[in-house]
C-alpha positions in Angstrom: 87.8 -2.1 66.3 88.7 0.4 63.7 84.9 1.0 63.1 84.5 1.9 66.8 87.6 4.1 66.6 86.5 5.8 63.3 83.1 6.3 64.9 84.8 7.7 67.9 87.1 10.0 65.9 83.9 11.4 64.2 82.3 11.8 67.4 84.9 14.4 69.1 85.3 16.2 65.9 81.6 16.7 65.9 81.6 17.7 69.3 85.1 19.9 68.4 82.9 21.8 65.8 79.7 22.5 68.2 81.6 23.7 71.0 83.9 26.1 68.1 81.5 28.8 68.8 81.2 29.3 72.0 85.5 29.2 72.1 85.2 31.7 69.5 82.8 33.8 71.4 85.1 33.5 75.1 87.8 33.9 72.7 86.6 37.5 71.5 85.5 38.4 75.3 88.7 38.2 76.5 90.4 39.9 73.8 87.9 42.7 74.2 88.4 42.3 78.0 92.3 42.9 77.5 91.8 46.1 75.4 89.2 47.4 78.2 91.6 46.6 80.8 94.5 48.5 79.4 92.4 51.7 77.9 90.8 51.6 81.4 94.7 51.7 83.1 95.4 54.5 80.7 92.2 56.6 81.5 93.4 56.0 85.4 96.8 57.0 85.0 95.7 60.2 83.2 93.2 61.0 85.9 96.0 60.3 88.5 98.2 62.6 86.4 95.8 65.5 86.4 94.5 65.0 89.9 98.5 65.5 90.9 98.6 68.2 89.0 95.3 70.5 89.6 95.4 69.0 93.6 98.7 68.3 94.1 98.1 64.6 94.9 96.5 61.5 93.8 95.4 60.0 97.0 91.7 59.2 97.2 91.7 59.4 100.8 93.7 63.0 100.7 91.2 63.9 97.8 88.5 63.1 99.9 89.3 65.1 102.5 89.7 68.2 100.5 86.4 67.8 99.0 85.2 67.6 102.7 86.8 70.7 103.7 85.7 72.8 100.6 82.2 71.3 101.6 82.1 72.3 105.1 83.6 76.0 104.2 80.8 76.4 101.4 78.0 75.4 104.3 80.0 78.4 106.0 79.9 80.7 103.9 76.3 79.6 103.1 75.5 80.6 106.6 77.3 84.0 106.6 75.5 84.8 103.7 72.3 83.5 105.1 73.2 85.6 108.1 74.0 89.0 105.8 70.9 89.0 104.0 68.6 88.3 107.3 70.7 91.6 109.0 69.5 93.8 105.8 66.3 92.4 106.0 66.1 93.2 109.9 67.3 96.4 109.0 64.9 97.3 106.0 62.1 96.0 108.8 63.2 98.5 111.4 63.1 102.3 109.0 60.3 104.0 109.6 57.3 103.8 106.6 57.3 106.3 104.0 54.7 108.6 104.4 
């Protein structure tokens, strides 16, 4: 009986030593997943921190809906100018030829 036991107790440490590496490797991921998760929270907070300060919010949804407006006013003003340059160009057509 203490053959089978001794043979069992080898087993399991043999099998304790193949599966080391791979402990060792999840081991390592989730250390490096813990230092990504907090230097990611810090990179958020300062984003959240500047988008309060240059917008004066950090609501996605409010964010969103300034970028919309400035969008809409650039297609605006896209068209005015559009508009301006097609009334000189009307104009140029319309004076008389240089003799």
């Amino acid at each position: 009986m203490t053959t089978t036991r001794t043979g069992q107790d080898a087993a399991a440490l043999k099998r304790l030593d193949a599966l080391r590496p791979a402990y060792e490797t999840l081991r390592e991921d989730r250390i490096r997943a813990q230092s990504d998760v907090e230097r990611l929270t810090r990179e958020l907070e300062a984003a959240r921190a500047q988008a309060r300060e240059e917008l004066g919010t950090d609501d996605e949804a409010e964010i969103r809906a300034m970028i919309e407006a400035v969008r809409a006013e650039n297609a605006r003003q896209v068209a005015a100018f559009a508009e301006a340059v097609q009334a000189v160009r009307d104009r140029l057509a319309a004076l008389p030829e240089p003799r």
